[in-house]
PDB file of the backbone (N, CA, C, O) and the ligand in Angstrom, with CONECT records:
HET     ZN  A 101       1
ATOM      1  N   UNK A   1     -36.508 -12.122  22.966  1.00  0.00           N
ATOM      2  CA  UNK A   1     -35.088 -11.832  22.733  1.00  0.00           C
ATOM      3  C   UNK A   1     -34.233 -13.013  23.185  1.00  0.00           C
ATOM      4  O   UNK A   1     -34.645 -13.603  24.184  1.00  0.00           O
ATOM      5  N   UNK A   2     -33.232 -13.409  22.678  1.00  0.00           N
ATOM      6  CA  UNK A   2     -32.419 -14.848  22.552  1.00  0.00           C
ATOM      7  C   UNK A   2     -31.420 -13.833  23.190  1.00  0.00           C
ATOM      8  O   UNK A   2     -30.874 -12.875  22.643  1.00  0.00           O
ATOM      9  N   UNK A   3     -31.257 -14.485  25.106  1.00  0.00           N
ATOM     10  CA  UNK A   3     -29.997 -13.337  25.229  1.00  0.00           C
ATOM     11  C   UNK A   3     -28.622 -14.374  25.718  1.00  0.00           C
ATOM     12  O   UNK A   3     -27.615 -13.993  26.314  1.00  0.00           O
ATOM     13  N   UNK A   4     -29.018 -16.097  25.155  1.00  0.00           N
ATOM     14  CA  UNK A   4     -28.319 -17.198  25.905  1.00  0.00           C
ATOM     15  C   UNK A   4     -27.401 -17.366  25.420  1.00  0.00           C
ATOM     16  O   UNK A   4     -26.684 -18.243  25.902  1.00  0.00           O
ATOM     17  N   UNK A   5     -26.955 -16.673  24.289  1.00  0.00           N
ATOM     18  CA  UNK A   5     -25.719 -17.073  23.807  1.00  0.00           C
ATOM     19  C   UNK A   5     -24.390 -16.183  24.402  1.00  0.00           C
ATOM     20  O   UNK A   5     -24.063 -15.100  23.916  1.00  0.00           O
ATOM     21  N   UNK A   6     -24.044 -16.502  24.960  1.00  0.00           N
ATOM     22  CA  UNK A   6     -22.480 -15.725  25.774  1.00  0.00           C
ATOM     23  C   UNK A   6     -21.966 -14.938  24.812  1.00  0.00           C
ATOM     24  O   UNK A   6     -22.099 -15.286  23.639  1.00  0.00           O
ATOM     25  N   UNK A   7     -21.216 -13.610  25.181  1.00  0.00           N
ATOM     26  CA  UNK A   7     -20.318 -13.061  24.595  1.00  0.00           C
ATOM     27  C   UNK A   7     -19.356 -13.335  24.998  1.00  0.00           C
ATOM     28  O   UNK A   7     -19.111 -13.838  26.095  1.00  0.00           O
ATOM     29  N   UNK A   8     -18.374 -12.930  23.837  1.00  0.00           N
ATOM     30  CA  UNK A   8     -17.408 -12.985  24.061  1.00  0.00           C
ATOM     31  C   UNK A   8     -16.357 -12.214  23.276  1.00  0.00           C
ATOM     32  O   UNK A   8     -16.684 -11.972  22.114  1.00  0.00           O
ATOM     33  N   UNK A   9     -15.140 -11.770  23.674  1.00  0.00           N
ATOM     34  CA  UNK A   9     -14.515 -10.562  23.334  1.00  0.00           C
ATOM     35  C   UNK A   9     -13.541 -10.658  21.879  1.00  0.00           C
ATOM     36  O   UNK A   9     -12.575 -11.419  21.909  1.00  0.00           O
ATOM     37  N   UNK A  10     -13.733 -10.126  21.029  1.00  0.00           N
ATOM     38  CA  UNK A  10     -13.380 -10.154  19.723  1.00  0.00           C
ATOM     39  C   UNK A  10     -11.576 -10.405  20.232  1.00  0.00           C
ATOM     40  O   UNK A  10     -11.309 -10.583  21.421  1.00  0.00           O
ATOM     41  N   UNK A  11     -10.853 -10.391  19.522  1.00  0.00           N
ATOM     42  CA  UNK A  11      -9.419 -10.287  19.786  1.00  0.00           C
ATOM     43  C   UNK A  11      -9.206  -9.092  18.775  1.00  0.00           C
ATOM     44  O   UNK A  11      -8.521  -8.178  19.236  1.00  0.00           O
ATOM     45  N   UNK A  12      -9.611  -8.945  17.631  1.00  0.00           N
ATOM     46  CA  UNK A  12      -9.278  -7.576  16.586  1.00  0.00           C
ATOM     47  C   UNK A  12      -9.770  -6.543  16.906  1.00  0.00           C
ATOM     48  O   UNK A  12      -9.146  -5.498  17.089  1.00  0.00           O
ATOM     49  N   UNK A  13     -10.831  -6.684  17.003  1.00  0.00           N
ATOM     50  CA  UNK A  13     -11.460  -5.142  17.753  1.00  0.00           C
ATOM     51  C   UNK A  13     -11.902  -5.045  19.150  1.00  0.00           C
ATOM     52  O   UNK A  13     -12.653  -4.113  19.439  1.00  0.00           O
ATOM     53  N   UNK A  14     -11.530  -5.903  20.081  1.00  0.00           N
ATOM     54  CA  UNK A  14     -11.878  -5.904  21.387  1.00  0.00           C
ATOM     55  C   UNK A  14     -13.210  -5.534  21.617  1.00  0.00           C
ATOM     56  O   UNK A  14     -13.466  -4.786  22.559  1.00  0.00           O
ATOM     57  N   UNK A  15     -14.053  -5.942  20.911  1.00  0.00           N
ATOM     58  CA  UNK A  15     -15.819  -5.862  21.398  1.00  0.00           C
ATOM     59  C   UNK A  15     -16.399  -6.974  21.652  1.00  0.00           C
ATOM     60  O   UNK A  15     -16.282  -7.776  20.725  1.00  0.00           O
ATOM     61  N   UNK A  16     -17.137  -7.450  22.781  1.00  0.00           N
ATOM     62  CA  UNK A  16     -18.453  -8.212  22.854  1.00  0.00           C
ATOM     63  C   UNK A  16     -18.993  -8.444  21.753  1.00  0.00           C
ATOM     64  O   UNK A  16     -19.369  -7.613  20.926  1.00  0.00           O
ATOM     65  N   UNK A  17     -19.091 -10.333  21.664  1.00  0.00           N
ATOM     66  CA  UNK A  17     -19.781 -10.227  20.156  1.00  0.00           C
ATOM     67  C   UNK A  17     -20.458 -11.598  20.569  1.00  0.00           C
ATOM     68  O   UNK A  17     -19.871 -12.490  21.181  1.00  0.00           O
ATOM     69  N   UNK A  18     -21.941 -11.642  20.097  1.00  0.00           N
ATOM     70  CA  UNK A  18     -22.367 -12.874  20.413  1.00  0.00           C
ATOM     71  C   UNK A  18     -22.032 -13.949  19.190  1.00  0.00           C
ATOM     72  O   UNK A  18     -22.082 -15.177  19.270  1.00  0.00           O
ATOM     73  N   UNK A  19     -21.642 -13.064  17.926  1.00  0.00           N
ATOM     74  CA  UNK A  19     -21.617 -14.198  16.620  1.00  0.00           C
ATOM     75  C   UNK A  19     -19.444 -13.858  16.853  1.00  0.00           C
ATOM     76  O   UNK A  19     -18.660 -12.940  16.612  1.00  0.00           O
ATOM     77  N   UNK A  20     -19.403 -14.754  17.227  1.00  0.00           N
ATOM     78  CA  UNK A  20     -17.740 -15.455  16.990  1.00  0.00           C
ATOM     79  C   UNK A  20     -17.268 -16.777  16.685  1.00  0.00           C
ATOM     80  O   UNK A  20     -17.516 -17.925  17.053  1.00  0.00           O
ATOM     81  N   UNK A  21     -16.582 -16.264  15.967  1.00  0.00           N
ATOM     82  CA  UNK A  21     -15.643 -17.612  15.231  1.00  0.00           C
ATOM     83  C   UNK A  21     -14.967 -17.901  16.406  1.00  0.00           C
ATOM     84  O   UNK A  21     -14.835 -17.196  17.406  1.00  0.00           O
ATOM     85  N   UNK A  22     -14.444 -19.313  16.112  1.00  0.00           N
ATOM     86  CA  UNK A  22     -13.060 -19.457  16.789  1.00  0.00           C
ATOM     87  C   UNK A  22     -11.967 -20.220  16.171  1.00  0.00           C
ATOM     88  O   UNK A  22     -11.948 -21.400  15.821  1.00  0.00           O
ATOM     89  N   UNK A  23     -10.885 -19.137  16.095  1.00  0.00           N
ATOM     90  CA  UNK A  23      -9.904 -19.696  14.858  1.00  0.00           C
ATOM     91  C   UNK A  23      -8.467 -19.441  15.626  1.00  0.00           C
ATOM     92  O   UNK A  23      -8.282 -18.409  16.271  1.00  0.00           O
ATOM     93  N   UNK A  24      -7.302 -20.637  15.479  1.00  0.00           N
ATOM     94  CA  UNK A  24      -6.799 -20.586  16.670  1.00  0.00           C
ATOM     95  C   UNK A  24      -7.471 -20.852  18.129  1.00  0.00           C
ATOM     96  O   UNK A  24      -6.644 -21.009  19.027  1.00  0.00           O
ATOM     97  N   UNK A  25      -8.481 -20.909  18.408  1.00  0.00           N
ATOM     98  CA  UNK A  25      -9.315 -21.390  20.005  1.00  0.00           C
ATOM     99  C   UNK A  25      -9.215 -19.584  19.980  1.00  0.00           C
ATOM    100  O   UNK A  25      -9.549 -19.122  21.071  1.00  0.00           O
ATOM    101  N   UNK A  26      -8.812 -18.489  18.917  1.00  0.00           N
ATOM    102  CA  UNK A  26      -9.511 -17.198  19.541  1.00  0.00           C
ATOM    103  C   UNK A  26     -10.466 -16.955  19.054  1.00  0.00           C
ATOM    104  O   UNK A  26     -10.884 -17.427  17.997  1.00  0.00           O
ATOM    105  N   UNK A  27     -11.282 -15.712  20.147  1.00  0.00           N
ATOM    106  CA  UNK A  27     -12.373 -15.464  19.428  1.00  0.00           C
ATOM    107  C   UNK A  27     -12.254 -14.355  18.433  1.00  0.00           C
ATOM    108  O   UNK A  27     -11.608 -13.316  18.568  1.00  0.00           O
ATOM    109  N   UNK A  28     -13.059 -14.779  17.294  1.00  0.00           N
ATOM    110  CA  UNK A  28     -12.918 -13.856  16.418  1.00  0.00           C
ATOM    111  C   UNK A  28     -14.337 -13.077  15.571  1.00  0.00           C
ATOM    112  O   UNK A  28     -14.669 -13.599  14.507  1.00  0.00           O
ATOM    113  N   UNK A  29     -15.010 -12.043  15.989  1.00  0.00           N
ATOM    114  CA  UNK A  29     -16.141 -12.154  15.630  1.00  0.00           C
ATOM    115  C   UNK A  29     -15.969 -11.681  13.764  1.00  0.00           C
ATOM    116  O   UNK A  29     -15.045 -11.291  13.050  1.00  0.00           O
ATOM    117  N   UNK A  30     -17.535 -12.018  13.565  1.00  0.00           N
ATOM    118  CA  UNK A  30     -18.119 -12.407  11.938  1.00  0.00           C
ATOM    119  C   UNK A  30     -17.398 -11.026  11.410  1.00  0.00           C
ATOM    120  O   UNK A  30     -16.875 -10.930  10.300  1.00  0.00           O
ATOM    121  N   UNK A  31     -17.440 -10.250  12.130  1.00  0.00           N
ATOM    122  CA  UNK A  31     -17.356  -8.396  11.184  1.00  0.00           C
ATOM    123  C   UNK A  31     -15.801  -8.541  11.123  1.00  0.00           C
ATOM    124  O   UNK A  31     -15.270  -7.834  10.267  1.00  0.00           O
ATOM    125  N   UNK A  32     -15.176  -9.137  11.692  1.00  0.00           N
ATOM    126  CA  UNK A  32     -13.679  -9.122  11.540  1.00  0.00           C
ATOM    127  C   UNK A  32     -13.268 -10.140  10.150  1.00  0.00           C
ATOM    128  O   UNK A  32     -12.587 -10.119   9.125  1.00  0.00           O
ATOM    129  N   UNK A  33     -14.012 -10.840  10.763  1.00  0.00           N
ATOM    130  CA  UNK A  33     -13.326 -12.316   9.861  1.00  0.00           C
ATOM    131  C   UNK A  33     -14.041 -11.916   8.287  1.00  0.00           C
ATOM    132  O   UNK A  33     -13.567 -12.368   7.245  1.00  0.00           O
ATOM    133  N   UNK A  34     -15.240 -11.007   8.320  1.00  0.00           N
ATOM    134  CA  UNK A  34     -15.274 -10.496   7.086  1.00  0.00           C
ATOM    135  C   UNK A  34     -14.232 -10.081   6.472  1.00  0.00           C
ATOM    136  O   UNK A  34     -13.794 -10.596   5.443  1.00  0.00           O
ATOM    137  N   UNK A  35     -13.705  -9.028   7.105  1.00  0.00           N
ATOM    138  CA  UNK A  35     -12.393  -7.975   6.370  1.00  0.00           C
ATOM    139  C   UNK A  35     -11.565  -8.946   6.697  1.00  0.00           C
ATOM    140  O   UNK A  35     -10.541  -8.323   6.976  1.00  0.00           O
ATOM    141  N   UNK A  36     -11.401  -9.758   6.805  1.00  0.00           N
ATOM    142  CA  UNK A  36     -10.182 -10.906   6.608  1.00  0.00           C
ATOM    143  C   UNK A  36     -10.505 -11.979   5.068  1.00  0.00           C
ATOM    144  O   UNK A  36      -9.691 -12.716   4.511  1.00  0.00           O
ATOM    145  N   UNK A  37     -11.756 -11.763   4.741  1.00  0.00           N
ATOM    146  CA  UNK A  37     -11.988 -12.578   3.149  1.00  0.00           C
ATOM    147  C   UNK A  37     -10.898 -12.281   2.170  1.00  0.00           C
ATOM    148  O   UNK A  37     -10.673 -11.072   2.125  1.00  0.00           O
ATOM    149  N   UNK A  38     -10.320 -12.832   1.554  1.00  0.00           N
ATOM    150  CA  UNK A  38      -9.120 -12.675   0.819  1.00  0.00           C
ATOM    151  C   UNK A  38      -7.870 -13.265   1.346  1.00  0.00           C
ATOM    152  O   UNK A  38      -7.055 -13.763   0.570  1.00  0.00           O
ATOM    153  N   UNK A  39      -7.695 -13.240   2.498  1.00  0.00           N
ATOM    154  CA  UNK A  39      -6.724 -13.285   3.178  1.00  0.00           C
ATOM    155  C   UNK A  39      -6.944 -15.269   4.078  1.00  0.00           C
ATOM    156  O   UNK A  39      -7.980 -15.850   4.402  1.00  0.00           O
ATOM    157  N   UNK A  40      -5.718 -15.648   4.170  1.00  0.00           N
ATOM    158  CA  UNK A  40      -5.843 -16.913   4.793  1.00  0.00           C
ATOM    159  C   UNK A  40      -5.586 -16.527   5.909  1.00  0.00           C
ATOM    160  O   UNK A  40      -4.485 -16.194   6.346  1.00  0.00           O
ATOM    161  N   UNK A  41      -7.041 -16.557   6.678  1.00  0.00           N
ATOM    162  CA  UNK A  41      -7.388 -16.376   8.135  1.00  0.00           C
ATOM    163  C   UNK A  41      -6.208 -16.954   8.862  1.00  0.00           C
ATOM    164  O   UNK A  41      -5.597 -16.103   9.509  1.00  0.00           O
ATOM    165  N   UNK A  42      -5.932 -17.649   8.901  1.00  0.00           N
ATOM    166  CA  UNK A  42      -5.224 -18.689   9.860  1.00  0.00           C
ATOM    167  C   UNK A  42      -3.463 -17.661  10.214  1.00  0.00           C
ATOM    168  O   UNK A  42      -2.864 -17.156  11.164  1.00  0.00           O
ATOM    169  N   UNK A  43      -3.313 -17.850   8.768  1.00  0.00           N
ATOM    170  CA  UNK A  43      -1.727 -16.679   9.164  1.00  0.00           C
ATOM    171  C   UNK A  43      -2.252 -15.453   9.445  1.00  0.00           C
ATOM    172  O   UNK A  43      -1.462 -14.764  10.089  1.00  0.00           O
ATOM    173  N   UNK A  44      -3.208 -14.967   9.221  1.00  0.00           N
ATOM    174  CA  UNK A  44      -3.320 -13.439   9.678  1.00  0.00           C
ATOM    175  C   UNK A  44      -3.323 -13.318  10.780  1.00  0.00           C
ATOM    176  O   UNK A  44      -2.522 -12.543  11.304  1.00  0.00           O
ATOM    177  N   UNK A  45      -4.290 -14.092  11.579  1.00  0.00           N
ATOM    178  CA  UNK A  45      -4.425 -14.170  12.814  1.00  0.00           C
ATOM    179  C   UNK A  45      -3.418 -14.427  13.851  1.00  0.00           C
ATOM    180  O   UNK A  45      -3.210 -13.990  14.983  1.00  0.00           O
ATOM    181  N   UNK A  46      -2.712 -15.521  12.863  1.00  0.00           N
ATOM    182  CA  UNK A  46      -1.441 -15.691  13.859  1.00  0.00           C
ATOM    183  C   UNK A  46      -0.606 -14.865  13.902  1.00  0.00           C
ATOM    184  O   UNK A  46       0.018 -14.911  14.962  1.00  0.00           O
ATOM    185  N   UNK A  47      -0.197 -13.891  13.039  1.00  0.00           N
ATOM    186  CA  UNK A  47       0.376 -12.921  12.914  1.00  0.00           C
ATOM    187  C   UNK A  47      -0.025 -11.634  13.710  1.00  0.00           C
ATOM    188  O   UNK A  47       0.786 -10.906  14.283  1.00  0.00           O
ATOM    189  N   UNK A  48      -0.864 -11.517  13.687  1.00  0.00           N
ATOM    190  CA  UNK A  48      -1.580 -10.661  14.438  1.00  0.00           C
ATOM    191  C   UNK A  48      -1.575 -10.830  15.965  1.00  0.00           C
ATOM    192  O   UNK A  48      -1.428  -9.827  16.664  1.00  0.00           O
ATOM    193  N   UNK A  49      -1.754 -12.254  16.618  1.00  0.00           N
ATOM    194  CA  UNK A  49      -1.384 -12.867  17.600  1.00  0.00           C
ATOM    195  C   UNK A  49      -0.071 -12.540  18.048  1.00  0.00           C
ATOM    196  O   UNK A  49       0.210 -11.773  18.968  1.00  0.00           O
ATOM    197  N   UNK A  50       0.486 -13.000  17.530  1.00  0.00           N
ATOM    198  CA  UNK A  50       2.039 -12.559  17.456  1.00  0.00           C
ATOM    199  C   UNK A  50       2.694 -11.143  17.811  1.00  0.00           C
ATOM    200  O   UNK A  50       3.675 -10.981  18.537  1.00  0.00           O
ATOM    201  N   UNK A  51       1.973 -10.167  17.169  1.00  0.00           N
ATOM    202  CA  UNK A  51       2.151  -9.068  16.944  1.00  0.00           C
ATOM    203  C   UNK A  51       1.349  -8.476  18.391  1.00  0.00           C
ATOM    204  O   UNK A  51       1.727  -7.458  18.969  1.00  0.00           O
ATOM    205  N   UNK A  52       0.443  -9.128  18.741  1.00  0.00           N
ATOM    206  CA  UNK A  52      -0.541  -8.647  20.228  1.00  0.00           C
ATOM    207  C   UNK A  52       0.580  -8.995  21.209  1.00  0.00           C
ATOM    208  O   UNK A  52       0.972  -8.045  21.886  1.00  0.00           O
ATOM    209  N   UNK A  53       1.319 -10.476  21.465  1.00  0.00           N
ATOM    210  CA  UNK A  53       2.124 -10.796  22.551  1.00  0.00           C
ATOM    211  C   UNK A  53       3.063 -10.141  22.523  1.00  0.00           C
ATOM    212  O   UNK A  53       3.333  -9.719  23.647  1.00  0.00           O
ATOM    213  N   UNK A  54       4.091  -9.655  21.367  1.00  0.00           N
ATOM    214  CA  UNK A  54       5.369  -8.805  21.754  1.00  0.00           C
ATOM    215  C   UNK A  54       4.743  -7.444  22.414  1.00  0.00           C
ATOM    216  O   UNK A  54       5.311  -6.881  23.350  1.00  0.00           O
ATOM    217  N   UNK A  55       3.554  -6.979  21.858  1.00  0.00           N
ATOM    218  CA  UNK A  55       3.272  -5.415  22.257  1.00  0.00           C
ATOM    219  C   UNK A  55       3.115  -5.791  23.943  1.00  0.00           C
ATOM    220  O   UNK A  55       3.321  -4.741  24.552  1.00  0.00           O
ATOM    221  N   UNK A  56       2.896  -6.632  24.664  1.00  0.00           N
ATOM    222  CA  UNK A  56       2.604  -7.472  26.063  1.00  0.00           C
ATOM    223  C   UNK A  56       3.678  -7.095  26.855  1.00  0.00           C
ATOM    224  O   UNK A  56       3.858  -6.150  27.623  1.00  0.00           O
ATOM    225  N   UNK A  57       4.459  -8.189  26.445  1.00  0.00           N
ATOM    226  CA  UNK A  57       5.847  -8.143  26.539  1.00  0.00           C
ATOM    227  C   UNK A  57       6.965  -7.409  26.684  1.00  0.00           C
ATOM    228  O   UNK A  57       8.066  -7.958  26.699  1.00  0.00           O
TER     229      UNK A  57
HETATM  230 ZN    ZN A 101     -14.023  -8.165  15.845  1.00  0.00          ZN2+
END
């Protein structure tokens, strides 16, 4: 079992994921960035980003 690769925490669905992107420097794992095909990752995310810091705030 390959257990060396770090997790790390999705930003869309808040799960542990050993397969993550990183777009923006966030992590974004593969099952997300799937349901993001169609869509230009980059504004979604930031938008979404965006939309995470006011709820903070
Ligand atoms: Zn995810």
């Amino acid at each position: 079992m390959d257990q060396c690769k770090e997790q790390e925490l999705c930003i869309i669905c808040e799960k542990e994921r050993r397969d993550v992107l990183r777009i923006m420097d966030q992590p974004i794992c593969t099952i997300c960035e799937q349901d993001m095909v169609g869509v230009r990752v980059t504004d979604w995310v930031y938008d979404f980003y965006i939309a995470r810091l006011k709820q903070i705030w």
